[in-house]
C-alpha positions, 0 to 999 in steps of 0.5 A: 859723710860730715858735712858743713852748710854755710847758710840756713837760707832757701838753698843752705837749708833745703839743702842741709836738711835733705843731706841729713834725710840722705844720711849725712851728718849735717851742721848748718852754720849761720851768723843769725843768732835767733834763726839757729835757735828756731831752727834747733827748736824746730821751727821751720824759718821758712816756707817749704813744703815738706821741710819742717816735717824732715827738720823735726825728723833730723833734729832728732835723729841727731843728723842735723843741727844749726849753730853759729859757731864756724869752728864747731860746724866745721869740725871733722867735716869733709865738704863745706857747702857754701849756700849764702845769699848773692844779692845784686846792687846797681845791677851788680852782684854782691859776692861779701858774703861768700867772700866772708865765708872764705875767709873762715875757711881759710882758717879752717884749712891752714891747720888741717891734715886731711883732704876738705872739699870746698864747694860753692853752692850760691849763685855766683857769676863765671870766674868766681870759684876759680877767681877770688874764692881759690884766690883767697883759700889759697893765700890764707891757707897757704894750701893749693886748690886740688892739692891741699884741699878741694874746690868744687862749685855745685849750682843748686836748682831749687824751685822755692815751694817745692825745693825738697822735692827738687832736691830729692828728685833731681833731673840731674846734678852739676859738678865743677871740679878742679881734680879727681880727689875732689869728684871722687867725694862729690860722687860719694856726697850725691851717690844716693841720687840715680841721675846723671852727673855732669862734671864740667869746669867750675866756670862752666858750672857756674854758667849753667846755673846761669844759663838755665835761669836765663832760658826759662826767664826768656820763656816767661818774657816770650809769654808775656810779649805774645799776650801783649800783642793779643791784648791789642788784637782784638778777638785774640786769645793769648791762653789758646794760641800759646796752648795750640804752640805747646802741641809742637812735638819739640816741646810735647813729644807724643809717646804711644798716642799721648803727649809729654808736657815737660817741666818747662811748659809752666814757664810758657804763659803769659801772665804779669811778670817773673819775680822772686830772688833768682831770675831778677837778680841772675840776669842782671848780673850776667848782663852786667859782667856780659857788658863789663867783658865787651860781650853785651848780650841784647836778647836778655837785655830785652827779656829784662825790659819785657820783664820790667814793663808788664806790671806797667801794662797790666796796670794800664789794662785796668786804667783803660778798662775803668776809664781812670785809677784816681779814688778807686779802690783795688784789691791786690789777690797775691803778694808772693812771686808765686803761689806755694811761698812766702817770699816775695822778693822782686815780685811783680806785685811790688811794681804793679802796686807801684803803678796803682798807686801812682794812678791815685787808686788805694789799694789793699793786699790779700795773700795766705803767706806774705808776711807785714814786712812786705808791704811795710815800705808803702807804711798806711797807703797798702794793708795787707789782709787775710781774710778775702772778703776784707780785701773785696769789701766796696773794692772797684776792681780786683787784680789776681797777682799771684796765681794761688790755686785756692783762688779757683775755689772761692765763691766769686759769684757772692764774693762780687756781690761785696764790691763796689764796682766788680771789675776782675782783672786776671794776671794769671789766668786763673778764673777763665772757668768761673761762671761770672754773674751779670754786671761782672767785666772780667778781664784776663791778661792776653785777652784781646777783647771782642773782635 
């Protein structure tokens, strides 16, 4: 099939590139002039593992390319995939861009013979697809949805730094669709895929990418309250009791005499907060629209507040641990909302620097990945550094943010010697197994100390 993305973000990309993998001929349209060129040059704009190897492959396969041009990524296309970005402002989601999308559609639509298939991949709130985007395809067509051309809404479910392998191995796809023309091309679009397809309403579509994020966001904010609580309980240990509730069968079946941990188990453990350019965004839009529509919804309410707070209360662990943040110097490991990404949008990181700072302490960054950019609004107060050994040098304590799997790896014992005070802080429980030498206080959230 020919196929047009609009969006070379995360989703437009991933998603574009994997389609051209499938055997799909692939245009990905974006308004950024220097992001198509790099990615037509084969430079891979961001951090995917896996996905500069299979856009190399595309590009030269002739299955995929970017442009800037609407009209010629659209050409003989049968389905548009609308993958642009949703922030939100004030809470509130920001749907311009898909709307602006819509507006060349239309366009597109008007003049055309055959049967296209509009889908909106992005992150949209319940009542979009069916909402101004039919509304707006339509009257600038003069077409109808499900009879002049098709109209789907086909949430995404990728994780950003593993979002190839997502989407070529989903545990299952979602189609909302508004007639059988239109799911008949949805089927063909993902007929390479042996999982199952729930084809639904478009609003019911859009909630479940709704739903799914706000469950696994409430997860994360369960996590953190239970550490919370051990953290003021002395003698409690957050990682064990939270490890001791996995061994439920409802969440690690037992089959033939060994337990399946699902998925979902890495979302149930405490840490410093969820991050990152879905969860936050996701479920302040929904609770916004829950309270516009006189249906508020308290439980997210309170998973945003929990959210919110544990940067706050990881800071004051360390506050209480050294008696007063004022003229220290903090080594921040970890910028990203999580390892195996560069994007560290809504990271929790961003609040816990925050609260150092207001504290009096001086702080300096370390992460593999994270770009200059993102510490650029605090100008000289934060330095963002790659070596480690810059990071610790004649630091008072350190605060693992981000949970990078090489930070096990390192040579704590040497690397304390270069602090000047080493107080280790774990956000994310990642060091419980170093051997700390003498002098060493390391403290892991959900820890409650000595009983």
């Amino acid at each position: 099939m020919k196929v047009a993305v609009f969006g070379a973000g995360y989703v437009g990309l991933v998603s574009g590139v994997c389609l051209a993998v499938l055997g799909h001929d692939v245009s990905c349209i974006d308004v950024d002039a220097e992001r198509v060129a790099a990615i037509n040059a084969g430079r891979c704009p961001i951090h995917e593992v896996g996905l500069p190897e299979h856009l190399a492959e595309m590009l030269a396969a002739g299955r995929f390319r970017a442009t800037t041009l609407a009209a010629e990524g659209l050409a003989e296309a049968d389905v548009s995939l609308v993958a642009v970005g949703t922030p939100d402002h004030d809470g509130q989601i920001d749907l311009s861009a898909v709307n602006a999308v819509a507006v060349v559609l239309w366009e597109h639509l008007r003049s055309l013979e055959t049967f296209h298939v509009v889908v909106v991949k992005s992150t949209v709130v319940p009542g979009t697809t069916q909402g101004c985007v039919r509304e707006l395809l339509e009257a600038g067509s003069g077409k109808r949805a499900g009879e002049g051309f098709g109209l789907a809404m086909n949430p995404e479910f990728l994780r950003e730094g593993s979002g190839v392998w997502d989407f070529m191995h989903p545990d299952r796809i979602v189609v909302g669709s508004l007639d059988s023309r239109t799911r008949a091309v949805m089927e063909k679009l993902y007929a390479a895929f042996d999982c199952p397809m729930a084809h639904l309403s478009p609003v019911d579509a859009e909630l479940v990418k709704y739903a799914s994020n706000a469950f696994l966001a409430t997860l994360v904010s369960f996590s953190n309250e239970v550490f919370g609580f051990c953290e003021a309980t002395p003698g409690a240990h957050g990682r064990d009791v939270l490890e001791a509730l996995h061994l439920d069968g409802r969440l690690t079946a037992l089959h033939q005499g060994e337990r399946i941990r699902p998925g979902l188990l890495s979302y149930l453990m405490g840490g410093i907060g969820y991050g990152g350019s879905c969860f936050p965004k996701d479920l302040n839009a929904l609770s916004a629209l829950a309270r516009q529509r006189g249906e508020p919804l308290p439980l997210l309410e309170s998973v945003i507040r929990v959210n919110r707070e544990r940067p706050q209360r990881v800071v004051a662990r360390l506050r209480d641990a050294t008696g007063n943040l004022a003229g220290l110097r903090v080594a921040v490991l970890g910028m990203a909302f999580k390892p195996g990404t560069d994007d560290w949008r809504n990271s929790p990181s961003l609040p816990l620097i925050d609260a150092l700072l207001e504290g009096g302490a001086t702080v300096r960054v370390w992460d593999p990945l994270a770009g200059s950019d993102s510490v650029a609004d605090w100008g000289d107060r934060v330095d963002l550094v790659r070596e480690v050994r810059e990071a610790l040098a004649d630091a008072d304590a350190a605060v693992v943010a981000t949970a990078w799997p090489e930070l096990r790896d390192w040579p704590w014992p040497e690397l304390v010697e270069l602090m000047r005070r080493p107080v280790i802080l774990d956000g994310r429980q990642l060091l419980s197994s170093v051997e700390w030498p003498d002098g060493v206080e390391y403290l892991a959230v959900g820890d409650g100390g000595e009983a």
